[in-house]
SEPA-305447 format. One record per residue (C-alpha): residue number from 1; x, y, z. Coordinates in steps of 0.25 Angstrom, whole numbers, plus 2048, in hexadecimal, padded with zeros to 3 digits. Layout:
# SEPA-305447
- k,px,py,pz
- NUM,X,Y,Z
...
***
This chain:
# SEPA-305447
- k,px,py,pz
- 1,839,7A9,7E5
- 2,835,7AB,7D7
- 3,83D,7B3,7CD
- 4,838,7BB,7C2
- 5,83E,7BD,7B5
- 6,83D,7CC,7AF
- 7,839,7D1,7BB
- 8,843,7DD,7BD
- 9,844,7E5,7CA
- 10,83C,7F2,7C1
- 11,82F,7EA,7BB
- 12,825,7F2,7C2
- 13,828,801,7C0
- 14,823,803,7B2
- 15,828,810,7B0
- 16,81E,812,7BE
- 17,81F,821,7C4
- 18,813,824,7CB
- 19,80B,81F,7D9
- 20,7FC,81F,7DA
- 21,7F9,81C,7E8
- 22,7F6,80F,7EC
- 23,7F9,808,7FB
- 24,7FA,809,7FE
- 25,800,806,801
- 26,805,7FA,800
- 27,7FF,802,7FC
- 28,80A,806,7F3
- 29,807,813,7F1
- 30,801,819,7FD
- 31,80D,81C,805
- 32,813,828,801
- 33,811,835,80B
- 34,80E,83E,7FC
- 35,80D,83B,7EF
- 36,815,832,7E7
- 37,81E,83A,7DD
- 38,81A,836,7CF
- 39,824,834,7C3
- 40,819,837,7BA
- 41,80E,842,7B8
- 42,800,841,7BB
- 43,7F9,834,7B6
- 44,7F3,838,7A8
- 45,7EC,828,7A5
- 46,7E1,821,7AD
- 47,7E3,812,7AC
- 48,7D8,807,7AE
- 49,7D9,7FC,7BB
- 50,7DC,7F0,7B2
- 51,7EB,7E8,7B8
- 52,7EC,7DC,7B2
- 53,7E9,7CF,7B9
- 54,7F1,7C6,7C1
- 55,7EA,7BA,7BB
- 56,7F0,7C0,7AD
- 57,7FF,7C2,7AD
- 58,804,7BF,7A0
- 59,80E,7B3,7A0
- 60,81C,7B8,7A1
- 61,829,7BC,7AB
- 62,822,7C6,7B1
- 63,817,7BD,7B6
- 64,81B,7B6,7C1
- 65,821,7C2,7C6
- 66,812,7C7,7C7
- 67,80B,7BD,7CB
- 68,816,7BE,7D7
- 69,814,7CC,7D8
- 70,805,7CB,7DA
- 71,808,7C0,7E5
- 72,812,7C9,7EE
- 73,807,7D4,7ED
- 74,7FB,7CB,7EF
- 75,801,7C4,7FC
- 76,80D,7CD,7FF
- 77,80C,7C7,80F
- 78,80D,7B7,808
- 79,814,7B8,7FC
- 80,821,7C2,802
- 81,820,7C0,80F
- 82,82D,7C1,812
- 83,82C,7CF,80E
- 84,81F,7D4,814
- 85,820,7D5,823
- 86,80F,7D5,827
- 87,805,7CE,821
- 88,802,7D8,814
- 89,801,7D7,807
- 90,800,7E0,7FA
- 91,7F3,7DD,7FA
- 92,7EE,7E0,807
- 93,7EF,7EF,803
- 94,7ED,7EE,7F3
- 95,7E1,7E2,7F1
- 96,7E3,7D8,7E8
- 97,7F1,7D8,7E5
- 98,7F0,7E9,7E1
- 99,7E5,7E4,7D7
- 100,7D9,7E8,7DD
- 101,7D6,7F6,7D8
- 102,7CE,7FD,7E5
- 103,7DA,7F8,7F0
- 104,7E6,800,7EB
- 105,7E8,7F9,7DF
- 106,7F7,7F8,7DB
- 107,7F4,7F7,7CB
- 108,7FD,802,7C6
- 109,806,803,7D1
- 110,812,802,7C8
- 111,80E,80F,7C0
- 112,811,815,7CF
- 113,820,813,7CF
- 114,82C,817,7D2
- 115,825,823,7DA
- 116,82B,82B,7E4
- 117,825,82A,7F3
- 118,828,832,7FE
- 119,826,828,809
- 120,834,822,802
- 121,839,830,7FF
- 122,83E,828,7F2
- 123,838,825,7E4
- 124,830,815,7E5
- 125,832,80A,7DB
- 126,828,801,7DB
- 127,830,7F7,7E2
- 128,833,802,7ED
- 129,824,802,7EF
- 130,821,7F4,7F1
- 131,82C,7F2,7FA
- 132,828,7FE,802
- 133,81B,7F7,803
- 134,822,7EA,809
- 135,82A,7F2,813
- 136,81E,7F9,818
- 137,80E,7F5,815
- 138,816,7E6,815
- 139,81F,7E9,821
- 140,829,7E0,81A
- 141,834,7E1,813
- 142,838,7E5,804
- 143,83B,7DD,7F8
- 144,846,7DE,7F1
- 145,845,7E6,7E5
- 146,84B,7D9,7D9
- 147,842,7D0,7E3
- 148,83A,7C7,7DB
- 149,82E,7CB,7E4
- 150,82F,7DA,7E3
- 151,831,7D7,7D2
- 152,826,7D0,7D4
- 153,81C,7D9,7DB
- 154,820,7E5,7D2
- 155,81E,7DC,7C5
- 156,810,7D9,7CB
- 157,80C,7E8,7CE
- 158,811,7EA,7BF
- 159,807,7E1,7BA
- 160,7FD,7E6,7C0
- 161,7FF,7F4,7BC
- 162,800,7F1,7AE
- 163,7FB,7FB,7A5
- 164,7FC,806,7B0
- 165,804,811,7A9
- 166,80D,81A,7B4
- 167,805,827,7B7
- 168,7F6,820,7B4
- 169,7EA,825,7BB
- 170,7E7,819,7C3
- 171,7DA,81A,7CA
- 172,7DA,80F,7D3
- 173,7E8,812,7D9
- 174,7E2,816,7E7
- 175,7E6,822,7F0
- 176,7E8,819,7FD
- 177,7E9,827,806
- 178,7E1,831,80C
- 179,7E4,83F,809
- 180,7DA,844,816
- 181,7DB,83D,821
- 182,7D0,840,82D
- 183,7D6,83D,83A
- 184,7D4,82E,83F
- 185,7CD,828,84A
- 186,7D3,81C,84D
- 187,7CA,816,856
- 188,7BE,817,849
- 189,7C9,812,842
- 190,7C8,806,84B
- 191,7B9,804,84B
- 192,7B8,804,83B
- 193,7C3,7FA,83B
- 194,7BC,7F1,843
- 195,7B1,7F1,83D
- 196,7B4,7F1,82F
- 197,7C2,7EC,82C
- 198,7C5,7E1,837
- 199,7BE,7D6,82D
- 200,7CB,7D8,823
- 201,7D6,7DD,82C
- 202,7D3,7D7,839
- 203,7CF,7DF,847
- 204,7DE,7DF,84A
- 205,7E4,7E4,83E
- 206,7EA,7D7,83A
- 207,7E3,7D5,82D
- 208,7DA,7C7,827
- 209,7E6,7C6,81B
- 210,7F0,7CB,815
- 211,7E6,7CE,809
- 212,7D9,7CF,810
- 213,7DA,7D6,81C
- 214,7E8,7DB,81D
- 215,7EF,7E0,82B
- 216,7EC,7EF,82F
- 217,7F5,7EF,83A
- 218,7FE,7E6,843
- 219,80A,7DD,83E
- 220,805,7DA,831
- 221,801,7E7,82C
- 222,809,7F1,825
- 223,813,7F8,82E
- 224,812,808,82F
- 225,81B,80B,823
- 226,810,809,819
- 227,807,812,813
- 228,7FB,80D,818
- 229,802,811,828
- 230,7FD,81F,823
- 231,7EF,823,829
- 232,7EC,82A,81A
- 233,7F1,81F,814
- 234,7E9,814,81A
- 235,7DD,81B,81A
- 236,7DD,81F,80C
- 237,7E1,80E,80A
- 238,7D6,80B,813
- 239,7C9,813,80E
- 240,7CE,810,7FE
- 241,7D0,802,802
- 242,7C8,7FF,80D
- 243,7BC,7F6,811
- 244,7C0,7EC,805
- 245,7B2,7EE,7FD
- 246,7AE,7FE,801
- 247,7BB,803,7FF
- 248,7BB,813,800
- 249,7AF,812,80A
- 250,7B6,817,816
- 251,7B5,827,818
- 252,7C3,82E,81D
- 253,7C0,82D,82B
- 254,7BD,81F,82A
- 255,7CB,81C,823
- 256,7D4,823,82B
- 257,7CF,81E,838
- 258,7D0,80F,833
- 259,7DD,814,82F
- 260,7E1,81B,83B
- 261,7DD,80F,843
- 262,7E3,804,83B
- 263,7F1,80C,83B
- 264,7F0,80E,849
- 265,7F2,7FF,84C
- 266,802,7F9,84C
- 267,808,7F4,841
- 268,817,7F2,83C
- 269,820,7FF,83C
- 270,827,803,831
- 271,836,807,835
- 272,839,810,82C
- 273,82F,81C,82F
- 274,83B,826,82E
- 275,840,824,821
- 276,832,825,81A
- 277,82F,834,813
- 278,83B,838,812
- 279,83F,847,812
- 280,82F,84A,816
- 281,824,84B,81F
- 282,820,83B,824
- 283,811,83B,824
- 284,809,83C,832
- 285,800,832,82E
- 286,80B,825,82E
- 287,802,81C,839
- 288,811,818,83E
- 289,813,812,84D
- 290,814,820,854
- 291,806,824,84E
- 292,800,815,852
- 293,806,819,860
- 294,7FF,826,860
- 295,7F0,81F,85E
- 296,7F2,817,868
- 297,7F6,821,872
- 298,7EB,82B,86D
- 299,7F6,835,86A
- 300,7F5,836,85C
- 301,7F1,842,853
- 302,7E7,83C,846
- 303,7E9,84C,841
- 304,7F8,84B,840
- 305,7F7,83E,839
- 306,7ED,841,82F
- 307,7F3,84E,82C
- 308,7FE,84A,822
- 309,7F3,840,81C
- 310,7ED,84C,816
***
């Protein structure tokens, strides 16, 4: 293992107090049932797109640190595997390594933290986050907090949000949700996968790479703890992000049914359903084992899903 010097357990908050949402997920910030709570007003300054290379980090103690950061994110499933429990990486949600501004970029996701959640019921650091993305869009386990990977990965996302200021308008910090949600049909939802998405993530589900084509379902997807197990949640992911190329071509409908059907396949189960949202109403639109039960035995009501999704 490497160790860093002057790489202490705190590097990455930057004074950060505010979330944009981003997914994502793993998307790290699409998984709240409502909206964050800020520590700071309204944003008041728009910021251009320009992170600083990875081809460019100054000489220095914080660049190995970065360099490995930018690893662990780039091929989480290789890199940590023995901390990620399917074949997922960062970048499987965020392209590129949270670079690529139209596939939820994570430039500036350091400005977004610490930021209360309601899914946790509790205020977020930015370690807290990553690791909530490893325990759930990973279905692994958590780093621990002095680790040199976790110093490493919020090293990495503190370089690329450099000169993001807490509270900036940025507007390529996508919404991955959909606030209206029309009521899926699942078996469409079947049809415009096959013919459109099996090239990338196979007619099984079980993806072309970790990078490329990741799983959307089965063993080496993300279990149903993650925010993209929500039906609003994955089909705002999916029309923003998806076809790679034309993204933001889907209508709703088209969305939600892909979403519908992709959630209704199995996948890992996350055990610990009951402690999320504390103290409040846990949305309907969680796609958990009950609700995948449900399609399958044609007993399950879309209009009662969709309605918290609105």
């Amino acid at each position: 293992m490497k160790v860093f010097a002057g790489v202490a357990t705190g590097i990455a908050l930057i004074g950060a107090m505010i979330i944009g949402a981003v997914y994502g997920d793993k998307m790290l910030n699409s998984e709240s049932a409502a909206p964050a709570t800020s520590a700071v007003g309204a944003s008041t300054t728009t910021v251009p797109y320009d992170p600083p290379s990875i081809e460019e980090v100054p000489d220095g103690p914080m660049k190995e640190a970065i360099l490995y950061g930018h690893e662990l994110v780039n091929e989480t499933n290789t890199v940590a595997a023995d901390f990620v429990g399917n074949n997922l990486s960062c970048t499987s949600c965020h392209a590129g390594a949270g670079y690529d501004r139209e596939s939820s970029s994570l430039v500036g996701v350091t400005a977004d933290y610490p930021q209360y959640m309601p899914r946790a019921g509790n205020i977020l650091t930015i370690e807290d986050r990553i690791n909530g993305c490893m325990v759930r869009s990973m279905n692994g386990k958590k780093f621990e907090i002095d680790s040199e990977e976790m110093k490493a990965m919020v090293a990495y996302f503190t370089y690329i949000s450099e000169g993001v200021p807490v509270g900036a308008d940025r507007d390529w910090a996508m919404k991955n949700t959909m606030d209206e949600v029309p009521v899926p049909n699942v078996s469409a939802g079947e049809e415009l996968y096959q013919k459109s998405c099996i090239a990338c993530h196979a007619a099984d589900g079980s993806g072309t790479g970790a990078n490329t084509g990741p799983a959307l379902w089965g063993p080496d997807s993300f279990n149903d703890g993650a925010g993209l197990s929500r039906l609003s949640k994955m089909a705002g992911y999916v029309q923003q992000n998806m076809p790679v190329g034309n993204e933001g071509s889907l209508t709703d409908q088209d969305a939600a049914d892909l979403a519908a059907f992709i959630l209704s396949q199995d996948r890992p189960e996350w055990k610990n359903h009951d402690k999320d949202f504390p103290g409040i109403e846990r949305p309907k639109d969680i796609m958990d084992k009950e609700k995948r039960q449900q399609v399958k035995d044609g007993t399950i009501n879309w209009e009662e899903v969709v309605s918290k999704a609105k």
